[in-house]
N, C-alpha and C positions, 0 to 999 in steps of 0.2 A: 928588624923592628922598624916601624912606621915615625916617620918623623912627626911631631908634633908643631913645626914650624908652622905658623898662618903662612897662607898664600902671597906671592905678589900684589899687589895693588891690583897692578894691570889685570892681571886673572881675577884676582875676588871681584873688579867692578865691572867684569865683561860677564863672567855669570851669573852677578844680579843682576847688569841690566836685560841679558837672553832671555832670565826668567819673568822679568817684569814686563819687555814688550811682545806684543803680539801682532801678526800684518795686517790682519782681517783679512789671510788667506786660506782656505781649507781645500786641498784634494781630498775626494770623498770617495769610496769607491761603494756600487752597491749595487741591486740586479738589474738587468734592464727595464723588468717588470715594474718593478717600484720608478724606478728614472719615466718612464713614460706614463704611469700614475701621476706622479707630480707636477708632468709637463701638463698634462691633461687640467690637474684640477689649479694648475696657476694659469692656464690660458678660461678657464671657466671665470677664473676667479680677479681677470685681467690685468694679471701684474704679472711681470718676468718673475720665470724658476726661484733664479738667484732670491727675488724680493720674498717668495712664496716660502720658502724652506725656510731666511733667516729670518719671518716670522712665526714657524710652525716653530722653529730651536730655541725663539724668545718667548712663546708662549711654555715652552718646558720649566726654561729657569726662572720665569715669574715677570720676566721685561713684555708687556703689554704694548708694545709697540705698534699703532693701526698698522694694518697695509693697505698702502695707497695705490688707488688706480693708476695705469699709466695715463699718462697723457695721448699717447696712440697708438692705434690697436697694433696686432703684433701684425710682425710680416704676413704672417698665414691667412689673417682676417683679413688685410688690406687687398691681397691677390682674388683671393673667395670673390670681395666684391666686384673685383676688377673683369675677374672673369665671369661672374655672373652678368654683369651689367656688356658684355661681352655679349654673351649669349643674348642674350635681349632682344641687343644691335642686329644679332645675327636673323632672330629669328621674324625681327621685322622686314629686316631685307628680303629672306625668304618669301615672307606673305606676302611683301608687295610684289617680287617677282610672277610669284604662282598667281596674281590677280591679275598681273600684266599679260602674263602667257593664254588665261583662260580668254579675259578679251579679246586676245589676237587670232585664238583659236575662234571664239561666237564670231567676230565682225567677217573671217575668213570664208565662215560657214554662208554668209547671205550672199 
């Protein structure tokens, strides 16, 4: 038969406080498909993952919370430009080379 004793102190106030705190940490498990959905539409949507889902979770339970742009763009966008403007450099170099070589070639020719 089951004692009817209350708890410990110690015990009763360690599982109400377990139950009353929270870390604001979730491991989340879910398909890839979906993970790269969401990477996609919070880089659309220019706020980190993280920012993007705990305003999709706050719009479920009624917290209206804006999501806020970040302040800078993410790695992926930084590098795009980096290498685009990359390319650019590149492909100027290129033209002026091939404009050098066609000269050297016409003056060669007379």
């Amino acid at each position: 038969m089951a004692s009817s004793r209350p708890l410990p102190q110690s015990v009763e106030g360690e599982a109400a406080r377990k139950e009353r705190s929270h870390s604001g940490r979730l491991l989340l498990r879910m398909p890839e498909s979906l993970h790269a959905e969401l990477a996609r539409a919070a880089d659309r949507a220019g706020v980190s993952l993280n920012q993007f889902i705990t305003s999709a979770l706050a719009d479920v339970v009624g917290d209206r919370r804006p999501v806020r742009s970040r302040p800078n763009p993410p790695k992926r966008e930084r590098r795009a430009r980096s290498l685009n403007a990359l390319l650019a450099v590149n492909l100027v170099i290129v033209a002026a080379a091939g404009v050098v070589a066609i000269l050297l070639l016409v003056s060669s020719w007379r």
